[in-house]
Backbone bond lengths (Angstrom), bond angles and torsions (degrees), N, CA, C in turn:
res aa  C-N    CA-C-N  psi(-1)  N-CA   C-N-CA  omega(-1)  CA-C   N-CA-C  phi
1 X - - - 1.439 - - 1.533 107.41 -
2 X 1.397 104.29 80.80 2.044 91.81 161.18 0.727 123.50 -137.80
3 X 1.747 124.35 -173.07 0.907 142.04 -170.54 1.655 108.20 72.93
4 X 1.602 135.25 44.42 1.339 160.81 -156.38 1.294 95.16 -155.19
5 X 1.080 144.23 27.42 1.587 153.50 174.89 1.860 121.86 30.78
6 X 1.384 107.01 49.36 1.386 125.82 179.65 1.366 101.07 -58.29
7 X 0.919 115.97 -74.34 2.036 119.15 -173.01 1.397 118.18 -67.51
8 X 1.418 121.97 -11.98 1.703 136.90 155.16 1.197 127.65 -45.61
9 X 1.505 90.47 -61.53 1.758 121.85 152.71 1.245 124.51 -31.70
10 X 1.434 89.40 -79.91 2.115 102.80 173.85 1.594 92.96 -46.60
11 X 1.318 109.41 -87.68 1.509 108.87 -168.40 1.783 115.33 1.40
12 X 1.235 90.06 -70.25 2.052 103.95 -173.21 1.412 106.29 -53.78
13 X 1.122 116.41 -53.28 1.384 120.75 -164.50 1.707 109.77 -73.76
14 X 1.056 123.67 -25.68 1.709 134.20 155.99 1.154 95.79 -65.97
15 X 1.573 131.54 -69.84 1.816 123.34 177.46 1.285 103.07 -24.35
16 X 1.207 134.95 -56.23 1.011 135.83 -142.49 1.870 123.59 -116.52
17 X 1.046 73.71 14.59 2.186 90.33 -162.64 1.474 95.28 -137.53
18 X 1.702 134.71 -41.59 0.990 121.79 -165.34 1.519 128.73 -72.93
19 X 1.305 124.50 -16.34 1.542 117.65 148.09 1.407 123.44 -44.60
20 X 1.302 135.85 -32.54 1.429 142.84 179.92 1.688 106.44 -65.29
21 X 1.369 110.98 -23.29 1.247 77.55 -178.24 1.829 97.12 -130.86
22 X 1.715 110.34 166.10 1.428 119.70 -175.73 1.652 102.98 -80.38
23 X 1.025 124.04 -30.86 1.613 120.29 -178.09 1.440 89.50 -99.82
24 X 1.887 100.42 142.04 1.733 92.04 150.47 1.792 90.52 176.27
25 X 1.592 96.42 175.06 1.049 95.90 -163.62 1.589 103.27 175.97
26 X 1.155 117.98 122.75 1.170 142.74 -175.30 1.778 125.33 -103.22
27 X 1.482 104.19 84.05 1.674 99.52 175.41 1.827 114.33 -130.98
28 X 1.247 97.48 151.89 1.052 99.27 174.29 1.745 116.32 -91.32
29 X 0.949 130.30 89.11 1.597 136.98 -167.03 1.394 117.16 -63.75
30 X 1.069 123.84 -33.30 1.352 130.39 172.29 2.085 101.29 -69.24
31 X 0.690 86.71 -58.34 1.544 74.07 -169.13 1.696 102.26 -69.84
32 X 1.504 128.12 -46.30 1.030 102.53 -172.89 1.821 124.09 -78.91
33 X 1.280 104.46 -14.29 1.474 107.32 -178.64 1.480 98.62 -61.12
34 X 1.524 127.92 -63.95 1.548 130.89 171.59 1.604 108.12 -25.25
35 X 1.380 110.81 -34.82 1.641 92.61 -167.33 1.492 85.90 -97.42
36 X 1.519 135.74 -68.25 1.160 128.34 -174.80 1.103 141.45 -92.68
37 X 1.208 126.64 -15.37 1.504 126.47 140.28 1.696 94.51 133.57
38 X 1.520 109.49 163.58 1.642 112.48 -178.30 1.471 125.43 -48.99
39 X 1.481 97.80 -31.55 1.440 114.22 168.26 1.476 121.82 -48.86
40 X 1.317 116.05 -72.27 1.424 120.06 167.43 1.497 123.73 -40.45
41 X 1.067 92.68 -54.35 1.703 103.15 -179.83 1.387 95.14 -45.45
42 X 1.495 130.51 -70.27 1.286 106.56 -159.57 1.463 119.85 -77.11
43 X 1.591 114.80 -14.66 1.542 128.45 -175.61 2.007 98.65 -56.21
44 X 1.674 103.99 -33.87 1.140 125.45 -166.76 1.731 106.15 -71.92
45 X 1.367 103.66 -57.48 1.548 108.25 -174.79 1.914 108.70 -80.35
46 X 1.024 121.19 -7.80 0.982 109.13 176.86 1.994 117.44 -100.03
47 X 1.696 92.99 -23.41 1.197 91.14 170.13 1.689 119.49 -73.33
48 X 1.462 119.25 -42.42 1.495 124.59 156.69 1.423 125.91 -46.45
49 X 1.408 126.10 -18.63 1.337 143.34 148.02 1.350 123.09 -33.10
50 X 1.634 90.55 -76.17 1.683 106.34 168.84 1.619 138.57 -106.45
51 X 2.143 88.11 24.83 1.495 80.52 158.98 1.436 116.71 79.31
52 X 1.775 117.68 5.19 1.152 102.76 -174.86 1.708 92.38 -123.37
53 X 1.000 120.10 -168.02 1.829 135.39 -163.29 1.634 87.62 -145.55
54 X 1.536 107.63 144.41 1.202 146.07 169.99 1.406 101.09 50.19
55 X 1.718 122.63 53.66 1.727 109.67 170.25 1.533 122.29 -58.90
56 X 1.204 110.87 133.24 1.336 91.94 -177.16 2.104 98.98 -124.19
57 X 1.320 120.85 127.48 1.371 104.34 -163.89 1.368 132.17 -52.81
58 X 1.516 104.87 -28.20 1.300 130.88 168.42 1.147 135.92 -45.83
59 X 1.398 119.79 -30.16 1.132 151.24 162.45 1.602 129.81 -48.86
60 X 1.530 121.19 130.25 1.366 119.55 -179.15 1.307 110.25 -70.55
């Protein structure tokens, strides 16, 4: 279903909601999983979670 402004929506309502909370994180999954795969996506949302840059899982 697009082009009915689903992620426009989200968008505002994160504008506008995402100070309330300490975790958060804003992705669009469909487009980025296609380019980088399930992996990233979550390497992505979990690192924006906690605020850190370049998680890598492997890692201590």
């Amino acid at each position: 279903m697009g082009g009915i402004g689903k992620t426009t929506l989200a968008k505002a309502l994160y504008a506008k909601l995402y100070s309330q909370f300490e975790g958060r994180s804003f992705l669009n999954v469909m487009d980025e999983s296609k380019k980088y795969g399930l992996n990233a996506v979550h390497n992505k949302f979990v690192s924006t979670l906690l605020e850190e840059e370049n998680l890598h899982p492997d890692a201590p």
